[in-house]
Rosetta silent file (secondary structure, phi, psi, omega in degrees, C-alpha in Angstrom):
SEQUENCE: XXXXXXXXXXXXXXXXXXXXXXXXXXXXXXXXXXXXXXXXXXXXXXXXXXXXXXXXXXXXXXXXXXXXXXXXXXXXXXXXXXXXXXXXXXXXXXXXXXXXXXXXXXXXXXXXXXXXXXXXXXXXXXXXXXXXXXXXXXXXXXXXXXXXXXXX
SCORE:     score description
SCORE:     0.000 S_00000001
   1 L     0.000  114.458  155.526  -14.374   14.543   16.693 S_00000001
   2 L   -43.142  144.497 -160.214  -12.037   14.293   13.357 S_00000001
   3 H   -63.695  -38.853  167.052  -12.994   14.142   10.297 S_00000001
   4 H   -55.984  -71.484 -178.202  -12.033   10.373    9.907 S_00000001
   5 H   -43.552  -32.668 -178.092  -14.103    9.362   13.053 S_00000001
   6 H   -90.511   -6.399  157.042  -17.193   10.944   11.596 S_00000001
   7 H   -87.894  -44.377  178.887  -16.835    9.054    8.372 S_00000001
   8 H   -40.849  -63.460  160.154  -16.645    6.247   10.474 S_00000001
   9 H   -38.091  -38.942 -174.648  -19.675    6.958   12.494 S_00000001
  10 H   -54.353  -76.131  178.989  -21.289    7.535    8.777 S_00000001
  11 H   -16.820  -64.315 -165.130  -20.393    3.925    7.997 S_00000001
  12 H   -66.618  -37.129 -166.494  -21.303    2.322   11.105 S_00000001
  13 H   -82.067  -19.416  161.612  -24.800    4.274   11.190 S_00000001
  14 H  -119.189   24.920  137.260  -25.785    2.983    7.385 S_00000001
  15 H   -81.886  -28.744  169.948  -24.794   -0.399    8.267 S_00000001
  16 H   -59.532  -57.687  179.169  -26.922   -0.194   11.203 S_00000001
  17 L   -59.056  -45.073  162.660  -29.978    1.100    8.792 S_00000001
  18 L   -55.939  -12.212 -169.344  -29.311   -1.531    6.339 S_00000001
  19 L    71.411  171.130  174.694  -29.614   -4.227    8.933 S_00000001
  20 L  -127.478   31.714  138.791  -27.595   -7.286    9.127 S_00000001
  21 L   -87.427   28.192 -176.817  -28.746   -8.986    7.363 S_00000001
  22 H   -71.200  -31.508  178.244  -27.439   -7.428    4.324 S_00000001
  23 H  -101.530  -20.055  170.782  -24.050   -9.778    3.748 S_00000001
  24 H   -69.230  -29.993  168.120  -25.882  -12.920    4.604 S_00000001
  25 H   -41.875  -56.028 -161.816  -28.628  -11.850    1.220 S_00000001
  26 H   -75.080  -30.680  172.074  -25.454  -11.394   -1.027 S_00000001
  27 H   -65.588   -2.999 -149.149  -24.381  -14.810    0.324 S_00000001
  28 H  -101.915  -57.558  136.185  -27.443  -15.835   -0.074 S_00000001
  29 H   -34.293  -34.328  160.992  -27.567  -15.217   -3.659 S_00000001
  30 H   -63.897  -74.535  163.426  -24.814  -16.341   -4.689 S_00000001
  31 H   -22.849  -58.967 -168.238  -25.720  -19.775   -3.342 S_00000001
  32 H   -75.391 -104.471 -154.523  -29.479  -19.252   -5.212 S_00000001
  33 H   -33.018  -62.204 -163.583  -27.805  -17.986   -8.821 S_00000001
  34 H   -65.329  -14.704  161.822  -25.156  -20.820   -8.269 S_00000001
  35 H   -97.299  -35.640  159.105  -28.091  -23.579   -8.117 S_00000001
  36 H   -56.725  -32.581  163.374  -30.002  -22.037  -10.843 S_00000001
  37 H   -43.109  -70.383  172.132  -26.807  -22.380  -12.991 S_00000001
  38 H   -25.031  -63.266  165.847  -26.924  -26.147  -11.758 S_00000001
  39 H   -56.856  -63.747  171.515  -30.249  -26.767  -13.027 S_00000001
  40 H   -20.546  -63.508 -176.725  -30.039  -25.014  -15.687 S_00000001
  41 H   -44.202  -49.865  162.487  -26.737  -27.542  -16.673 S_00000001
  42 L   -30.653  -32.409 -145.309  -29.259  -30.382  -15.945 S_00000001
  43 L    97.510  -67.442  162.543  -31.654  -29.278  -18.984 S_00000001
  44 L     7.006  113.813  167.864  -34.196  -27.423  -16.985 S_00000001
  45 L   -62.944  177.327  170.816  -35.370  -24.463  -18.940 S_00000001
  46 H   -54.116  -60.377 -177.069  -35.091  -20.642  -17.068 S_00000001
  47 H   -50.136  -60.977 -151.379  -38.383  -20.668  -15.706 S_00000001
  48 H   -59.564  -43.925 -170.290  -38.879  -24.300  -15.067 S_00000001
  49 H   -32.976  -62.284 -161.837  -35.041  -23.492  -13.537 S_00000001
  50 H   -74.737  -25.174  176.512  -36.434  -21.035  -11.085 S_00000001
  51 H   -84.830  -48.930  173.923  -39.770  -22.894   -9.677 S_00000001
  52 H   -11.979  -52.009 -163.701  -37.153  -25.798   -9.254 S_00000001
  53 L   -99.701  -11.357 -175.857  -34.893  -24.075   -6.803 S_00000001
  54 H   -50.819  -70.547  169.545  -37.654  -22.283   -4.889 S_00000001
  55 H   -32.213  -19.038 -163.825  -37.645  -24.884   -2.079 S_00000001
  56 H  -126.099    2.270 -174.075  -33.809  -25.308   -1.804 S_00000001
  57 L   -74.419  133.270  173.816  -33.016  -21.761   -2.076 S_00000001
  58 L   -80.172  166.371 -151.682  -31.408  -20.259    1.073 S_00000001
  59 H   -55.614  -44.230 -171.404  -33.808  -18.690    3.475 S_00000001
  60 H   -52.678  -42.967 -170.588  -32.565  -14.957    3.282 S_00000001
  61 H  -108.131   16.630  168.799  -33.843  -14.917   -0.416 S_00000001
  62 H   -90.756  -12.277  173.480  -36.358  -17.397   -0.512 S_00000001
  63 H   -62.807  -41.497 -173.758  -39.475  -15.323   -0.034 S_00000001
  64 H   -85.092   -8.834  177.105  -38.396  -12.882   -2.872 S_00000001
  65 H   -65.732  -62.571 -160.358  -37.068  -16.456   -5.002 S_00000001
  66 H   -79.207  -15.102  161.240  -40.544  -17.381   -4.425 S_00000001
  67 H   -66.525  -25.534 -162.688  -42.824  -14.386   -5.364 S_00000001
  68 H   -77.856  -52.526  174.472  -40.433  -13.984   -8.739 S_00000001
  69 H    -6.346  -68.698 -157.940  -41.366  -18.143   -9.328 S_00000001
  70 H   -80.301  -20.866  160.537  -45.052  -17.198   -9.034 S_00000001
  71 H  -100.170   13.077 -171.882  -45.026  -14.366  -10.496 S_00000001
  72 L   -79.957  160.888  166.486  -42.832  -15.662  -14.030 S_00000001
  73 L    51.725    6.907  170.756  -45.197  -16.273  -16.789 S_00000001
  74 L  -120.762    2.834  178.489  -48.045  -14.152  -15.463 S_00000001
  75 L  -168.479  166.772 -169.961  -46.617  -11.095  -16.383 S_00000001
  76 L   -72.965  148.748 -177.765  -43.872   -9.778  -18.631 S_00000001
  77 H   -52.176  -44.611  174.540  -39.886  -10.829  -17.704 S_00000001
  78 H   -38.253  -66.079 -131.371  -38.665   -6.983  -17.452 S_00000001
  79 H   -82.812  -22.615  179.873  -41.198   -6.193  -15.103 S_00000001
  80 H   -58.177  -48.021 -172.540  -41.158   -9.519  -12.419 S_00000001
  81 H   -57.616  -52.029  176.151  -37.098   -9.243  -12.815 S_00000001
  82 H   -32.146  -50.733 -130.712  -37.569   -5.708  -12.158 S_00000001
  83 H  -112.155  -20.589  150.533  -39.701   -6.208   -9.292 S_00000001
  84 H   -49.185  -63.408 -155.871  -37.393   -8.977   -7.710 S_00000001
  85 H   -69.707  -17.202  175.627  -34.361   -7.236   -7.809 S_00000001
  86 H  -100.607    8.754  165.789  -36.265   -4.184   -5.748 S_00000001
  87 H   -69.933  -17.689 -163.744  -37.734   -6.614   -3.549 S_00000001
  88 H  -108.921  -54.464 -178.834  -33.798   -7.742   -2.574 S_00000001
  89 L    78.225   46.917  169.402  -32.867   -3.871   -2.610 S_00000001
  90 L  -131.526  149.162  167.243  -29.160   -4.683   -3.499 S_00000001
  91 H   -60.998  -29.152 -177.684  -27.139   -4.005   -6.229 S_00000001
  92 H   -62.407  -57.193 -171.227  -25.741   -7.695   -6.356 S_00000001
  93 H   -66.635  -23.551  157.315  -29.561   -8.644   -6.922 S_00000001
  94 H   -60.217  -43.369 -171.508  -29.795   -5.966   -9.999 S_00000001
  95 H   -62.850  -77.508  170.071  -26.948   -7.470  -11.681 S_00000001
  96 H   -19.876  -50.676  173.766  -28.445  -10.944  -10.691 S_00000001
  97 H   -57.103  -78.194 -135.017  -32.268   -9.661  -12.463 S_00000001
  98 H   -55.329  -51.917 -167.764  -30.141   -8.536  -15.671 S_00000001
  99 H   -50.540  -46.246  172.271  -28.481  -11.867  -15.562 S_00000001
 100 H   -98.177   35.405  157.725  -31.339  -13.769  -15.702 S_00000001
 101 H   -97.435  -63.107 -157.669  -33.311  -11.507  -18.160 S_00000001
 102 H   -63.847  -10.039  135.988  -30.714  -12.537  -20.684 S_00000001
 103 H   -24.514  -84.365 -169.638  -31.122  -16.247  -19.025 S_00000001
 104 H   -75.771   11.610  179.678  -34.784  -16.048  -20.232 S_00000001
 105 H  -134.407   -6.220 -166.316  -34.528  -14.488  -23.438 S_00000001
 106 H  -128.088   13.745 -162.812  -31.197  -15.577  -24.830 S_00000001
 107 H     2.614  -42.946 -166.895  -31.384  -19.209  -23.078 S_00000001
 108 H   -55.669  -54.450 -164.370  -27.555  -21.177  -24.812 S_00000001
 109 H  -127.117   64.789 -179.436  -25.442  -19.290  -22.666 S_00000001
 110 H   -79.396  -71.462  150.778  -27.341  -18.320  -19.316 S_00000001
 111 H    17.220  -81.351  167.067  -24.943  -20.985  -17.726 S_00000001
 112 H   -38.503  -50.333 -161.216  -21.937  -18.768  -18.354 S_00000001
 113 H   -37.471  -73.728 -155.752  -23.892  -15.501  -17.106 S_00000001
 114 H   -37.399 -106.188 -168.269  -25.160  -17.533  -14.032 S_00000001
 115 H   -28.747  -69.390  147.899  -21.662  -18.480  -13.116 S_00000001
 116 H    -5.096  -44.919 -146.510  -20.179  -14.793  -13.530 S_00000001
 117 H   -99.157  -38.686  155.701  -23.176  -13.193  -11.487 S_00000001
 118 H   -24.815  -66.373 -176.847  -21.918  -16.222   -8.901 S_00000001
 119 H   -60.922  -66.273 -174.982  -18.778  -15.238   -8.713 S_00000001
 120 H   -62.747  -24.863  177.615  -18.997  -11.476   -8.540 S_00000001
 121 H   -70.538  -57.139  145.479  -21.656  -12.019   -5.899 S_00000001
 122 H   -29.160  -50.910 -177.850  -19.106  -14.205   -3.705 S_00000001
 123 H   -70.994  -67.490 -142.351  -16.622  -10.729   -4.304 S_00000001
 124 H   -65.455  -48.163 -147.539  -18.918   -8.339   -2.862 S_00000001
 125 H   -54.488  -45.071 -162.740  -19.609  -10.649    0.054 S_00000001
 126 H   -70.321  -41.461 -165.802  -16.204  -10.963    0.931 S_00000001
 127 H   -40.481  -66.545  165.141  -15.535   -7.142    0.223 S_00000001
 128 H     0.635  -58.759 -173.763  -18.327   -6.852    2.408 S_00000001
 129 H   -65.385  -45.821 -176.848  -16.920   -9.019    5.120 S_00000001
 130 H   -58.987  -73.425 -161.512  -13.487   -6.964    4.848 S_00000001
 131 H   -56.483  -26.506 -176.074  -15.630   -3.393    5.414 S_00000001
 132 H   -89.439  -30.740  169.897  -17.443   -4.755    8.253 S_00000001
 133 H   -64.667  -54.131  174.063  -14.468   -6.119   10.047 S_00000001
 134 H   -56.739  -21.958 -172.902  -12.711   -2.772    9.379 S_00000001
 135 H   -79.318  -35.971 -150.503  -15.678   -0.752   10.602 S_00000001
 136 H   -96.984  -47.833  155.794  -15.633   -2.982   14.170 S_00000001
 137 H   -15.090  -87.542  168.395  -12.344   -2.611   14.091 S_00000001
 138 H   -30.254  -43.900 -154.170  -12.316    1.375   13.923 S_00000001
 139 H   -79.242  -58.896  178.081  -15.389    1.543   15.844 S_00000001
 140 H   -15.201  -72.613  177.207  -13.264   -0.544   18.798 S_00000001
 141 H   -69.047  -15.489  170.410  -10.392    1.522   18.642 S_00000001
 142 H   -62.086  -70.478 -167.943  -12.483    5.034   18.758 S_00000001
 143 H   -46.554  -13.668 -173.540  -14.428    3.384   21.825 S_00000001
 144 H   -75.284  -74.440 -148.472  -10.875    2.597   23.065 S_00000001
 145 H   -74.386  -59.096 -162.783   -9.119    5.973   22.549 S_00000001
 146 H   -58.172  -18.578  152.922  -12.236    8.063   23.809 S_00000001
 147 H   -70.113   -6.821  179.593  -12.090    5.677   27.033 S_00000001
 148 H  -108.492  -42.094 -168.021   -8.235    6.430   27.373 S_00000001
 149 H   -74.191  -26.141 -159.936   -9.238   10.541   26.698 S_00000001
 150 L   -91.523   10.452  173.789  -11.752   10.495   29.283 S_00000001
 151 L   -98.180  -32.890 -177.884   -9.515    8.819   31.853 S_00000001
 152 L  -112.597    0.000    0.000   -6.168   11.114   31.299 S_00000001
């Protein structure tokens, strides 16, 4: 096995550990941050913003949408955002926390953030999409050529 195949295998085996749901979440986010923007635009304070969307949020992130809700205002903003974003366990959802700590403490231009944290969240997905097509790819053509070595 080549050195290349065995980064491959690497790949394939901590996408496997991660589960798969891992690019629908970042999609999934996007979608949630990109309605919270919405509201937000509406008038809706941060908070009010966030029990608001709990219901309409999509389902990969609404359980941790709805503990962060329920837990806003019953404890301090660091530690709930904190405790969201390791409830999601993605980097897209740290960025996401930060965004909306400065959402709830700096309120005029959350809107902007929001949209940004949208956006870049929409980029990983696709990168995302790109590495997992390339991995099934790879993995294809290994199972290919090792099915060609073991016939000739």
């Amino acid at each position: 096995m080549c050195i290349r195949d065995r980064w491959v295998t690497g790949l394939i085996a901590d996408r496997d550990r991660r589960g798969p749901g891992e690019l629908e979440r970042v999609e999934a986010l996007a979608t949630w941050t990109e309605q919270l923007r919405d509201v937000l635009m509406a008038g809706d304070q941060p908070i009010g913003a966030i029990q608001a969307t709990v219901a309409t949020c999509p389902e990969p992130v609404r359980p941790q949408v709805r503990a962060l809700a329920s837990r806003l205002g019953r404890q301090p903003e660091q530690v709930v955002l904190r405790q969201f974003a390791d409830d999601l366990d993605d980097p897209t959802a740290d960025l996401i926390a930060a965004g909306l700590l400065v959402a709830l403490t700096k309120g005029g231009r959350a809107e902007r953030v929001l949209s940004s944290l949208a956006q870049q969240a929409r980029h990983q997905a696709a990168r995302r999409k790109l590495l997992e097509a390339c991995l099934l790819y790879t993995s294809d053509a290994a199972a290919g050529r090792s099915s060609a070595d073991l016939d000739g």
